[in-house]
PAPASE-989954 format. One record per atom (N, C-alpha, C): residue in one letter; x, y, z. Coordinates in steps of 0.2 Angstrom, whole numbers, plus 2048, in hexadecimal, padded with zeros to 3 digits. Layout:
# PAPASE-989954
AXYZ ...
This chain:
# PAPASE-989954
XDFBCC246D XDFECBF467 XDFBCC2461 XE00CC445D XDFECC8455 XDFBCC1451 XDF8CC444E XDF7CC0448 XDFDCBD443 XE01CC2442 XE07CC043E XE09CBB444 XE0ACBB44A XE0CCB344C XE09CAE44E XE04CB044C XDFECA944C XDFECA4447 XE01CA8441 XE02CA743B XE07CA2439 XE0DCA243D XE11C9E43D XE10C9943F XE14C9343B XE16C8D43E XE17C8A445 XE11C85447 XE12C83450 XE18C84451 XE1DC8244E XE25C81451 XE27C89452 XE26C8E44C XE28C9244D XE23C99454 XE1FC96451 XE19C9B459 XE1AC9745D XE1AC91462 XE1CC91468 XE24C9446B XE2AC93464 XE30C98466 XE30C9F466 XE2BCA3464 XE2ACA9464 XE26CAB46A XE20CA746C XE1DCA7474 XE22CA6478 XE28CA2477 XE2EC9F47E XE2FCA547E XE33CA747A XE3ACAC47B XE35CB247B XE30CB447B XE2CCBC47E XE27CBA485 XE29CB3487 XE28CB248D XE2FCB2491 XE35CB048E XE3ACB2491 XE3CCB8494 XE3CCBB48F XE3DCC148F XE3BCC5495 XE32CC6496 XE2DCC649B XE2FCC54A0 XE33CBC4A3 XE33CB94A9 XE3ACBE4AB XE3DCC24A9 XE42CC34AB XE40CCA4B0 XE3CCCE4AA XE39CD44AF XE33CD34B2 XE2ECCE4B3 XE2ACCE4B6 XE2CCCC4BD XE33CC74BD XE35CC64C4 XE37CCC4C9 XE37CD24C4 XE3CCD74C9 XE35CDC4CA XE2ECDA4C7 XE29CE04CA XE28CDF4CF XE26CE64D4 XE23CE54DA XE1DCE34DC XE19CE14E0 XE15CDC4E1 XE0ECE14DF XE10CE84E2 XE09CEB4E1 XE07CEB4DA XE0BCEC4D5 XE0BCEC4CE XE08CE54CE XE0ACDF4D0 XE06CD94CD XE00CD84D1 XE01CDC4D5 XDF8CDC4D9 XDF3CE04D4 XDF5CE44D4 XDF2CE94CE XDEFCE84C9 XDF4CE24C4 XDF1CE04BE XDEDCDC4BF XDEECD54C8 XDE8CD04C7 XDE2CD34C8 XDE1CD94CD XDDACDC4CD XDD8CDE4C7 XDDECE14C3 XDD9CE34BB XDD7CDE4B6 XDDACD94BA XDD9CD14B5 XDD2CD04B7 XDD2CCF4BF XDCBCCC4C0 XDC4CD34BE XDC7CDA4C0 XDC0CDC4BB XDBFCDD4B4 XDC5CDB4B0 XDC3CDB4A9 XDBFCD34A9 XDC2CD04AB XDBDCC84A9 XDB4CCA4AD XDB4CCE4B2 XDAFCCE4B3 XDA9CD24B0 XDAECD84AC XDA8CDD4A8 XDABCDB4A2 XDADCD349F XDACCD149B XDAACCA499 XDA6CC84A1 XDA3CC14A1 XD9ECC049A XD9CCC6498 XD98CC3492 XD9BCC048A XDA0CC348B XDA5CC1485 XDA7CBA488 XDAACB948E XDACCB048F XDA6CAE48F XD9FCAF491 XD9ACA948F XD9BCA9489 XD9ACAD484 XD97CAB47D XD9DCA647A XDA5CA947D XDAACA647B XDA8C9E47C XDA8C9D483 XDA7C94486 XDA1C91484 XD9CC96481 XD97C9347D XD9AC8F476 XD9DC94473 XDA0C9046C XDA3C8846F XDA7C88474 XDA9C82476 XDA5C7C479 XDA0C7F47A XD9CC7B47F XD98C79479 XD95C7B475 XD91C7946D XD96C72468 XD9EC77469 XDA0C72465 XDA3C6B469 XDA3C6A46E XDA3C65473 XD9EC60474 XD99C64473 XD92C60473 XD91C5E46C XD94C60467 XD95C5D460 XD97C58460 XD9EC5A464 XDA4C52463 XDA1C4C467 XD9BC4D46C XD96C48472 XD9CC46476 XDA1C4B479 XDA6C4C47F XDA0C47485 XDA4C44488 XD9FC4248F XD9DC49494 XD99C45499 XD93C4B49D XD9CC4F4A2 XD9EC4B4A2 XDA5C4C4A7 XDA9C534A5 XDAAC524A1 XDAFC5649A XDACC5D499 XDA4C5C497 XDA0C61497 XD9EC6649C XD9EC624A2 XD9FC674A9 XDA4C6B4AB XDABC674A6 XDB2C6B4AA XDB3C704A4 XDB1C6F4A1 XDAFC7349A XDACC7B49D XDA6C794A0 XDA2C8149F XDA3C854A3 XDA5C8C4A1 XDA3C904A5 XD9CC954A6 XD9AC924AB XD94C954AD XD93C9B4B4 XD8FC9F4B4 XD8FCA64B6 XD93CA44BD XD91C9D4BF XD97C9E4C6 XD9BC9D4C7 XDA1C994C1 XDA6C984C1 XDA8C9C4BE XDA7CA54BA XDAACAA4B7 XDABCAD4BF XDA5CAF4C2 XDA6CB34C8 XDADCAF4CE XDACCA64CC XDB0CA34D0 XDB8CA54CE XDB8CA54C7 XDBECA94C4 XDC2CAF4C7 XDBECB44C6 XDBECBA4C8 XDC0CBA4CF XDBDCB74D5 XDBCCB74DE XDC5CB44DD XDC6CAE4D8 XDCECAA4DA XDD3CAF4D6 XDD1CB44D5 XDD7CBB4D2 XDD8CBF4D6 XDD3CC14DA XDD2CC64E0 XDD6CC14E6 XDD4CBD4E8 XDD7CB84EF XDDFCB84ED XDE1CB54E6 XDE8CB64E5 XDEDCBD4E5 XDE8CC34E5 XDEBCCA4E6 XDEBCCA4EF XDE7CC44F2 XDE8CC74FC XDEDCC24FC XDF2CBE4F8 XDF6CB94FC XDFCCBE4FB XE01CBB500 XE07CBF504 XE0BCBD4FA XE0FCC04F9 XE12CBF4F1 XE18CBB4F4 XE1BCB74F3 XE23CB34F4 XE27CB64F3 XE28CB84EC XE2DCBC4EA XE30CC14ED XE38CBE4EF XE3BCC34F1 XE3DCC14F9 XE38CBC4FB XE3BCBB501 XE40CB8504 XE43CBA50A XE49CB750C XE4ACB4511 XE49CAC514 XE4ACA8517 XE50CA451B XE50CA151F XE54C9B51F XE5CCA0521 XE5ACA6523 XE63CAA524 XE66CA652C XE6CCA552A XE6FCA5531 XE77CA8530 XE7ACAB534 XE82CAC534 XE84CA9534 XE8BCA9530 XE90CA4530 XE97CA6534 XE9CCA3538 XE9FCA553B XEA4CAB53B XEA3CAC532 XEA9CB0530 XEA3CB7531 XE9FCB6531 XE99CBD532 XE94CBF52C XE98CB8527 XE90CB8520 XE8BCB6523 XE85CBA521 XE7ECB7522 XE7CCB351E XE7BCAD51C XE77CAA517 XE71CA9516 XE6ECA8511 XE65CA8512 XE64CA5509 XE5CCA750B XE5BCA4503 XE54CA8500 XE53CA94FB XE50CAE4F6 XE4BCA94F4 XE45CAB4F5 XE3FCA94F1 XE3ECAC4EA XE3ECA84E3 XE3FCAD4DF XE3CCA84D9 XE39CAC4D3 XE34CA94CF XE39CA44C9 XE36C9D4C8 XE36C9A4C5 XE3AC9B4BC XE37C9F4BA XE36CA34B5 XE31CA34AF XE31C9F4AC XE2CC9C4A5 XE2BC974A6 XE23C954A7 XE22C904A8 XE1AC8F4A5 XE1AC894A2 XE15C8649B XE11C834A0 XE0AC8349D XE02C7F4A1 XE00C7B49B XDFFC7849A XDFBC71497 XDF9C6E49B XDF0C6F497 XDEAC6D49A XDE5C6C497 XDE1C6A498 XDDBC68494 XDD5C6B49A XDCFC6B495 XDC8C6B497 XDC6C7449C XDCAC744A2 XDC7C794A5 XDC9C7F4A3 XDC5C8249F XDC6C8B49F XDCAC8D4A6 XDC8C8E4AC XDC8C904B0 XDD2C904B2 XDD5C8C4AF XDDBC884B1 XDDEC8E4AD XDDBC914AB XDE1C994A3 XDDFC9D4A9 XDDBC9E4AD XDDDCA74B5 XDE0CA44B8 XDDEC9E4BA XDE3C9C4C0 XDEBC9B4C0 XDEBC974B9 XDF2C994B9 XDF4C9D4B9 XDF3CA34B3 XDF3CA84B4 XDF5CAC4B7 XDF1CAC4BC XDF0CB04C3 XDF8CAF4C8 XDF7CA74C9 XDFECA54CE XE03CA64CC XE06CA64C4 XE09CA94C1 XE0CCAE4C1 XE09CB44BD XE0CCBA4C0 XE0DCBB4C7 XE07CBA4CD XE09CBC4D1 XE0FCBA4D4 XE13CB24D3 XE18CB04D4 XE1FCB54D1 XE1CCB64CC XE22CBA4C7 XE24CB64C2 XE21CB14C0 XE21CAD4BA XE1ECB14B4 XE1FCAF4AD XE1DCAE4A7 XE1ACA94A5 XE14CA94A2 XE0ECA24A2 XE0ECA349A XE0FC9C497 XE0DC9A491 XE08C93493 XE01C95491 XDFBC91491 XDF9C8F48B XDF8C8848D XDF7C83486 XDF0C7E489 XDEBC82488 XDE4C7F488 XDE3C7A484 XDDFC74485 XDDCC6F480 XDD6C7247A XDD7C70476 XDD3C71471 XDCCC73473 XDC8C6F477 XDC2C70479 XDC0C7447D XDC5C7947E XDC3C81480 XDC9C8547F XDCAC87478 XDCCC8A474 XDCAC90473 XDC4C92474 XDC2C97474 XDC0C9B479 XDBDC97480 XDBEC9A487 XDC6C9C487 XDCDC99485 XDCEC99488 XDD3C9F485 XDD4C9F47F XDD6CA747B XDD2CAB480 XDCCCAB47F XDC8CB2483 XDCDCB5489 XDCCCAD48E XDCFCAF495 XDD7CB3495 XDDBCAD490 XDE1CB3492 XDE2CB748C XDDDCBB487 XDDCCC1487 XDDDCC5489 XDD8CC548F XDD3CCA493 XDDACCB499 XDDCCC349A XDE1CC849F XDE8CC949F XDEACC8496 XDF0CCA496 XDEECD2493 XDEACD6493 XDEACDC490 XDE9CDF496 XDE6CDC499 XDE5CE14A3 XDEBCE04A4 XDEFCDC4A3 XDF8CDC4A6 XDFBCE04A3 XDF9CE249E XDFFCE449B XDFDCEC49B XDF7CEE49C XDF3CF349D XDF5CF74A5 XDF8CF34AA XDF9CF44B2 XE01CF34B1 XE04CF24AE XE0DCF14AD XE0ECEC4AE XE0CCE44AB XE10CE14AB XE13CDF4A3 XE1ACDD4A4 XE1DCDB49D XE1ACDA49A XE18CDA492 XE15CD548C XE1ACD048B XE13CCC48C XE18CC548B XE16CC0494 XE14CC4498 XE14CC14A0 XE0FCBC49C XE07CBD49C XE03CB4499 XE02CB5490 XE02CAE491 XE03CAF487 XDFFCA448A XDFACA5482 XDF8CA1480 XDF8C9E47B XDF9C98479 XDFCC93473 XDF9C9746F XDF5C9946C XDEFC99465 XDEAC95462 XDF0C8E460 XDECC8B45D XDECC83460 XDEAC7F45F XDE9C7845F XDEBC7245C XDF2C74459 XDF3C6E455 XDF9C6C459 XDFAC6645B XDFEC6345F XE04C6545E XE05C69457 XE0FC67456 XE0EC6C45D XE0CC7145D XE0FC76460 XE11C74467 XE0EC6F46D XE0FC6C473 XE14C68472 XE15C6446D XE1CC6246B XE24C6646B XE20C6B466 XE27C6F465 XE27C7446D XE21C75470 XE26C79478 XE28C7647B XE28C6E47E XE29C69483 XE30C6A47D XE32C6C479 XE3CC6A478 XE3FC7247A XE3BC7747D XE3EC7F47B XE40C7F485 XE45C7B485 XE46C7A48C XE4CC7F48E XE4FC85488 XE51C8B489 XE4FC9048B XE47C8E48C XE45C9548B XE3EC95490 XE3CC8F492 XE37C8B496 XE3BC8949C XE38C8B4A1 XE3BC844A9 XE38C7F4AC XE30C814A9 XE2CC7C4AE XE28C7A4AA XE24C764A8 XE1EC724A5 XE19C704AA XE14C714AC XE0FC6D4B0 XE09C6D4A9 XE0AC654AA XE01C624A6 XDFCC614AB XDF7C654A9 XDF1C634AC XDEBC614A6 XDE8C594AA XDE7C564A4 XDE5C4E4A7 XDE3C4B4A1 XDE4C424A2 XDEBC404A2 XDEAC394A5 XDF0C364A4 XDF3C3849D XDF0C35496 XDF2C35492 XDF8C3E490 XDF4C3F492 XDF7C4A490 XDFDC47495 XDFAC47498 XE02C4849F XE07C4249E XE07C3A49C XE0AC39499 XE0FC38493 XE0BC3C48E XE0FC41487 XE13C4448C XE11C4A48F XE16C4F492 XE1CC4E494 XE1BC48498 XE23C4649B XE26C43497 XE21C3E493 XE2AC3B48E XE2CC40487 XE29C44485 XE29C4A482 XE2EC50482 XE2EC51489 XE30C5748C XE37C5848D XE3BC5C48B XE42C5E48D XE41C62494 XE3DC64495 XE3DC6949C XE3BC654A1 XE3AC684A8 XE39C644AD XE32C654AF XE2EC5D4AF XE27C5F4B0 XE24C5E4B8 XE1EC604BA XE1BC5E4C0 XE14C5D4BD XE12C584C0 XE0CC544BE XE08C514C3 XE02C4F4C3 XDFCC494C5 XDFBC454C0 XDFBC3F4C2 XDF8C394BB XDF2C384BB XDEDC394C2 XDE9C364C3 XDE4C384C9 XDDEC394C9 XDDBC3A4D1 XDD5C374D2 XDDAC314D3 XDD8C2B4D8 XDD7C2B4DE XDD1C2E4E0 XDD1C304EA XDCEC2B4EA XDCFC284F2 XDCEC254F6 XDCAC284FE XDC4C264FE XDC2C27505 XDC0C2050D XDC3C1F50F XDC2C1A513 XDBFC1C519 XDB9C1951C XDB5C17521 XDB5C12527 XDB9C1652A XDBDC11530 XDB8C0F535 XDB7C09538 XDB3C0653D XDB1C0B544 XDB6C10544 XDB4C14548 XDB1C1B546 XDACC1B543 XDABC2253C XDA5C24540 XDA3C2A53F XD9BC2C540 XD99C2C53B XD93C2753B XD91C25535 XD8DC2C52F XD8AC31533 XD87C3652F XD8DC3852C XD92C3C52F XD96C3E52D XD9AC3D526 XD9CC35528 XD9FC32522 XD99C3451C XD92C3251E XD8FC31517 XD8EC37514 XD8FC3D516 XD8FC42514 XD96C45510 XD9BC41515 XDA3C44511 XDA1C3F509 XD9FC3A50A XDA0C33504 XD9AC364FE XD94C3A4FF XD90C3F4F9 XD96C434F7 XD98C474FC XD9BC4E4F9 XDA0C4B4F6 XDA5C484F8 XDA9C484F3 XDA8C424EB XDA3C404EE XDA3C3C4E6 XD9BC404E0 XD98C444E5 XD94C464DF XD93C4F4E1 XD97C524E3 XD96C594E3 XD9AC5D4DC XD9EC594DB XDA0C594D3 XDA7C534D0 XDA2C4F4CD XDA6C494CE XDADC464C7 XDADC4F4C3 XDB0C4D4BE XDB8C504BF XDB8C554C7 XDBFC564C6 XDC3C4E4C9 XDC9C524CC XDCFC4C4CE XDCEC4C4D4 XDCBC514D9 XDCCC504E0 XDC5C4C4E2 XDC0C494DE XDBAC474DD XDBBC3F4E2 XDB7C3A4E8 XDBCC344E9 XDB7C2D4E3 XDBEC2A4E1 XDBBC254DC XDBBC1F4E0 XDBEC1F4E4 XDBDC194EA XDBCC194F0 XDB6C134F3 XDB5C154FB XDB7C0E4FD XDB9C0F503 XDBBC08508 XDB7C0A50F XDB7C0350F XDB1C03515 XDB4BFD51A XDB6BFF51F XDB8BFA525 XDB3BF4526 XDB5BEE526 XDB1BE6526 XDACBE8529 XDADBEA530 XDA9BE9535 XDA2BED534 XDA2BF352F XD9FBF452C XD9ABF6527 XD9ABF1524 XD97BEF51D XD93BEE51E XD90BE8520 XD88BE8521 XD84BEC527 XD86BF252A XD81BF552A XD82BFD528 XD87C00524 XD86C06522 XD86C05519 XD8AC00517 XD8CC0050F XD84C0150A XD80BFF50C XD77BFE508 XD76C0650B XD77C08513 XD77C14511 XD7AC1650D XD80C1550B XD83C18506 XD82C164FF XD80C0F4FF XD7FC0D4F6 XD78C144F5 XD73C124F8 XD6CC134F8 XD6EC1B4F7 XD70C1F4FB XD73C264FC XD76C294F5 XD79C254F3 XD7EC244EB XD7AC254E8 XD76C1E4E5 XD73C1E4E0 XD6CC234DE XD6AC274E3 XD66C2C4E4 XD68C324E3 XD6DC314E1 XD73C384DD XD75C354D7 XD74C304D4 XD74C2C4CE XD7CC2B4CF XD7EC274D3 XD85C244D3 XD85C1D4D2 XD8AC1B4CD XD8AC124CB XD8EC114D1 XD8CC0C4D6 XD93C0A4D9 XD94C014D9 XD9BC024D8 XD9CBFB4D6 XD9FBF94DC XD9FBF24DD XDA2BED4E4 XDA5BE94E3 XDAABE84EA XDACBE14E9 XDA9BDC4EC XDABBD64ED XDA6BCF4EF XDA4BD14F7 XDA7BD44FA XDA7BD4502 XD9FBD94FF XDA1BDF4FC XD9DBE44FD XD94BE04F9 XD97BDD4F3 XD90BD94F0 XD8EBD54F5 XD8FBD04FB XD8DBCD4FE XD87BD0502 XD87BD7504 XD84BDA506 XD7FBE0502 XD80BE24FD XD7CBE64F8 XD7FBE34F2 XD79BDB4F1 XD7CBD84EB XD7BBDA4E3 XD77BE04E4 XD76BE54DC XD7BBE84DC XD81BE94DF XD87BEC4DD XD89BE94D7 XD8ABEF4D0 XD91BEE4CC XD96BEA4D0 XD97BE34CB XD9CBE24CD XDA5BE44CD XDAABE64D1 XDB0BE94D0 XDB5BE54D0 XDB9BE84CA XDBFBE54C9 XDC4BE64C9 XDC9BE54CC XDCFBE74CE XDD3BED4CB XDD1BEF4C3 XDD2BF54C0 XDCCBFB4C5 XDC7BF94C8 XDC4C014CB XDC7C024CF XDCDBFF4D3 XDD0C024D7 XDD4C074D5 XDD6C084CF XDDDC0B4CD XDD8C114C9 XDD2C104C7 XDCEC154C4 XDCDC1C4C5 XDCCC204BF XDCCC284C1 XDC6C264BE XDBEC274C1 XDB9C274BD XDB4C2D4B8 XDB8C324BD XDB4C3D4BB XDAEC394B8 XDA9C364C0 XDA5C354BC XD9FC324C3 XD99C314C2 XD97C304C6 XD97C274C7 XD9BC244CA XD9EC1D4C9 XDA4C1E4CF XDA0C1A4D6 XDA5C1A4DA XDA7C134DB XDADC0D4DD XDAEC084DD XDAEC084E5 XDACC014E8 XDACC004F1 XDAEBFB4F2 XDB2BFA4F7 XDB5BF44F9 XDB6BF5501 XDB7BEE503 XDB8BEF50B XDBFBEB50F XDC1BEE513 XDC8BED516 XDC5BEB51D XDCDBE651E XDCBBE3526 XDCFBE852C XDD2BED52B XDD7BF052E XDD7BF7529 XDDBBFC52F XDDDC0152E XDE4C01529 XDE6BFD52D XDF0BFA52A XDEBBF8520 XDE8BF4520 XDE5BF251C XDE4BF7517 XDE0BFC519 XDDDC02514 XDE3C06514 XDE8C09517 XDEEC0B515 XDF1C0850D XDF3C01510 XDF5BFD50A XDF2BFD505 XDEBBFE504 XDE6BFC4FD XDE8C034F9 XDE7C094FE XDE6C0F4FA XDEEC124F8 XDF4C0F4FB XDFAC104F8 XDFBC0B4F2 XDF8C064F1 XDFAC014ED XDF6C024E7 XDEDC054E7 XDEAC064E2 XDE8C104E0 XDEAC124E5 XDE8C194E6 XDEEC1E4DE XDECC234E0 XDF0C274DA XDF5C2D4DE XDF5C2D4E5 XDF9C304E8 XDF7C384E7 XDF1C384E7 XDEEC3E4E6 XDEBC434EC XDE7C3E4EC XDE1C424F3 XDDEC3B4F9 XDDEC394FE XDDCC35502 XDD9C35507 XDD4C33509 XDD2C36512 XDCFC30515 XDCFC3351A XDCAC2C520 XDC7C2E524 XDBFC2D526 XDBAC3052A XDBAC2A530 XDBDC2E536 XDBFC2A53B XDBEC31541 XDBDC2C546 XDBCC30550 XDC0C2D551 XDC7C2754F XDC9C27554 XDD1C2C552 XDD4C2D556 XDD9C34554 XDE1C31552 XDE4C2A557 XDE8C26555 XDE5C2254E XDDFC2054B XDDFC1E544 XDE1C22540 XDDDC2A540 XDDFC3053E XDE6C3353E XDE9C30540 XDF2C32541 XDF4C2D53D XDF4C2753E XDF6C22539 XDF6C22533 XDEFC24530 XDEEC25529 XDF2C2C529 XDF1C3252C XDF5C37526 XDFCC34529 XDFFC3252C XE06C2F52A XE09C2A524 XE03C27524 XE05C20520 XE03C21519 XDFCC24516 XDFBC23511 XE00C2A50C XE03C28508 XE08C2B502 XE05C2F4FE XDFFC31500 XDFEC394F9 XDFEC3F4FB XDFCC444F8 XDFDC4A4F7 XDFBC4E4FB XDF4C4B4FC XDF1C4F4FF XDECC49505 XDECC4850C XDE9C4450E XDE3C48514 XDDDC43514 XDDAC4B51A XDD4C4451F XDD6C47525 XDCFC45528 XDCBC4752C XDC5C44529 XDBDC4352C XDBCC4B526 XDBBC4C521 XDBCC5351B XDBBC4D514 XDB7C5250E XDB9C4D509 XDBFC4F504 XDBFC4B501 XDC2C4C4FC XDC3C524F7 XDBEC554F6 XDBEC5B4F3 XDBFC624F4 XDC2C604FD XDC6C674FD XDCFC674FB XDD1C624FB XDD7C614F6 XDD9C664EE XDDAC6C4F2 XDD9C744EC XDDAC794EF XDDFC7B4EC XDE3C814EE XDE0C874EF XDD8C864EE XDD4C8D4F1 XDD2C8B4F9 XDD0C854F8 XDD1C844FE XDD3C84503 XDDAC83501 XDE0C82506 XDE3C88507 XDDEC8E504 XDE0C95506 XDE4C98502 XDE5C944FC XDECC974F5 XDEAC9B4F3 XDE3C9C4F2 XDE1CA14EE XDDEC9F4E8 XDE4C984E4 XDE0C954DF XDE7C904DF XDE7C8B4DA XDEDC874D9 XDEFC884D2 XDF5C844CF XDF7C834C8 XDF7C7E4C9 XDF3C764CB XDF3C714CB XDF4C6F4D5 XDF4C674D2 XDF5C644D8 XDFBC5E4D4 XDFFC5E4D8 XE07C594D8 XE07C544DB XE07C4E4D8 XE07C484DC XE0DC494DB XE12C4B4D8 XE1AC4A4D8 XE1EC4B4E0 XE24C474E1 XE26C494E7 XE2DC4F4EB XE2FC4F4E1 XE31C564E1 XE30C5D4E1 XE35C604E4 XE32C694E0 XE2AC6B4E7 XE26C664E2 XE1FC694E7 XE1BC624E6 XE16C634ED XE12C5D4ED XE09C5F4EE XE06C5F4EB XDFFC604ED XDFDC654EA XDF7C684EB XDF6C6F4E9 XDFDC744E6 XDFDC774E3 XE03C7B4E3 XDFEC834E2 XE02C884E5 XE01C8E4E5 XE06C924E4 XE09C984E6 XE0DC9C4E7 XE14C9A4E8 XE15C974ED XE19C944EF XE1EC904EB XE18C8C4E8 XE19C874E5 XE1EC884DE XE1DC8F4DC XE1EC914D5 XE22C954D6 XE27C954DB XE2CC984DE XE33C954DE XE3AC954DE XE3DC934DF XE43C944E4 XE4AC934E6 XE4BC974E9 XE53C994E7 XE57C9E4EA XE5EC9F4EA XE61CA14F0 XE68C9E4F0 XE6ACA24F7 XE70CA84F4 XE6DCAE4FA XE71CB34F9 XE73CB5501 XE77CB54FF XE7FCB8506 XE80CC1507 XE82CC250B XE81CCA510 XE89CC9511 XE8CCCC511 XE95CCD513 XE96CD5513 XE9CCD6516 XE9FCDB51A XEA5CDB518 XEA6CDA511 XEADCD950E XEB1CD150D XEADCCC512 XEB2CC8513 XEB5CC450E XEBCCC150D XEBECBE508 XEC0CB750B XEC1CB1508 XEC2CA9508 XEC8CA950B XECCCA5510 XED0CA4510 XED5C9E50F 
């Protein structure tokens, strides 16, 4: 981005980013894969023989965040430190081993007259990220991006303004350095809201919108938006502890996923504990919790039995806490804790630590989220995980795409036909 476009008007510089991202999406859909593998290895070794510029860069953010007195939460998703730049760099490299979509062609059968038909995997086009907090979230989109054969216009929140120019600096000058289009990743510039405004209307020039973010960001998004968005509102996970559970196990899935980092969405804000129960494992896990400085609050079943529980009120059920702050309640039934986590859950991420294998078939049938797992915590719901390489979010929508989204996801599709001359009759 020049200066002279910096310069301009948010109305007029997010029209000037669409339309030189159009442009881009047109020819980056038709490079061949080696070319976009290319550039992400020159991405991840400029980022990494210029980790010391992104520190100093995330320093400045990190200083003035601590100015603003951001919470301990905010501040974590905020830094990047020596191992989440290396972490960066490893999810640039993994997304240059994944198989590329584009181009593929599935789904063919004959038809009787002797056409083949089939269907064309094939990129999106321009597609806008709106997000808050994680630097990390400018390579990965990034990264999925091109490799899909999209165009990325990245819209960072204020409080990494500074990481986050660095990052898509660094790797749109290596793109563009290894052949790809100018124009493939482009970042807002600046911070002032018109500009979020005026792109959610450039819906001639844009396709997709994904907000990553609080409810509040992603709520603007949708009613705001002329384009088509994909979103999460919330990660409100649930982990339930079925009467038939081994109880080390659970107690170890129920730390990790609430204190090994508790400010992202796949983090669990809620635990359930089968009646039968409660009074003799709910005081290991309070005791366990609190020894990792977690608040946990209860309901009357669970305070009957550890009666220094915070008390819970029917809003922690619906709670996203990004925070050490688990809420606990106890269910009389299987059928039971299906219902409670559909009713109060976020449709995000859910599990249940069970031996028996029919209760484990019931939950991932029944419960309605994204992402469901058993006897595993919560915190592998992530597209590095799940072998993507890296995500562009996670989708509770039930459209398009659902859960992590990678490659695939950033794809669309067309059908194209094979003939031999023949004409309609």
């Amino acid at each position: 981005m020049t200066s002279d476009t910096q310069a301009l008007a948010p109305e007029k510089l997010v029209r000037a980013i669409a339309e030189k991202a159009r442009a881009a999406s047109r020819r980056l859909a038709c490079v061949e894969p080696k070319v976009k593998d290319t550039a992400l290895l020159a991405m991840a070794e400029a980022c990494e023989s210029r980790k010391a510029e992104l520190a100093r860069a995330n320093a400045l953010d990190l200083e003035a965040a601590k100015a603003a007195d951001l919470p301990a939460a905010m501040m974590d998703r905020l830094a990047l430190t020596d191992k989440r730049i290396k972490d960066m760099v490893e999810s640039l490299r993994k997304v240059v081993l994944l198989d590329d979509p584009v181009g593929e062609i599935w789904d063919a059968r004959v038809r009787p007259n002797g056409l083949t038909v089939a269907r064309m995997r094939v990129p999106i086009g321009v597609i806008a990220i709106i997000y808050e907090s994680r630097p990390n979230v400018t390579s990965d989109a990034a990264a999925l991006c091109v490799k899909s054969g999209n165009a990325v216009i990245l819209r960072g929140g204020k409080e990494a303004i500074h990481s986050n120019r660095m990052i898509a600096e660094i790797m749109a000058e290596a793109g563009q350095k290894t052949g790809l289009p100018e124009g493939s990743i482009q970042l807002i510039p600046t911070t002032d809201r018109a500009a979020v405004t005026a792109l959610l209307k450039l819906s001639e020039w844009v396709d997709l919108v994904i907000p990553r973010g609080g409810r509040s960001l992603i709520e603007t998004v949708v009613k705001e938006s002329t384009i088509p968005v994909i979103k999460h509102y919330d990660g409100n996970c649930y982990i339930y502890v079925d009467e038939r559970a081994d109880f080390d196990m659970a107690l170890n899935i129920i730390l990790n996923a609430k204190t090994q980092r508790p400010g992202v969405c796949n983090a669990m804000e809620t635990l359930l504990l089968h009646d039968s129960i409660v009074d003799t494992f709910l005081r290991r896990v309070v005791e366990a919790l609190r020894a990792k400085g977690v608040e946990v609050r209860g309901s009357a079943r669970c305070r009957a039995t550890v009666p220094d529980l915070v008390p819970a009120t029917e809003d922690d059920w619906r709670t996203e806490y990004l925070d050490l702050i688990l809420a606990v309640g106890a269910v009389g039934s299987l059928d039971e804790a299906i219902e409670f986590i559909n009713q109060y859950g976020s449709h995000h991420t859910d599990a249940i630590v069970t031996e028996d294998h029919s209760h484990a078939m019931a939950f991932l049938r029944a419960v309605d989220s994204s992402c469901v797992l058993v006897n595993a915590s919560t915190r592998f719901s992530d597209g590095g995980e799940f072998g993507m390489g890296c995500e562009i979010g996670i989708s509770t929508d039930k459209l398009h795409a659902r859960g992590p989204m990678g490659l695939r996801e950033l794809t669309t599709s067309k059908f194209v036909v094979f003939g031999a001359g023949q004409v309609r009759s």
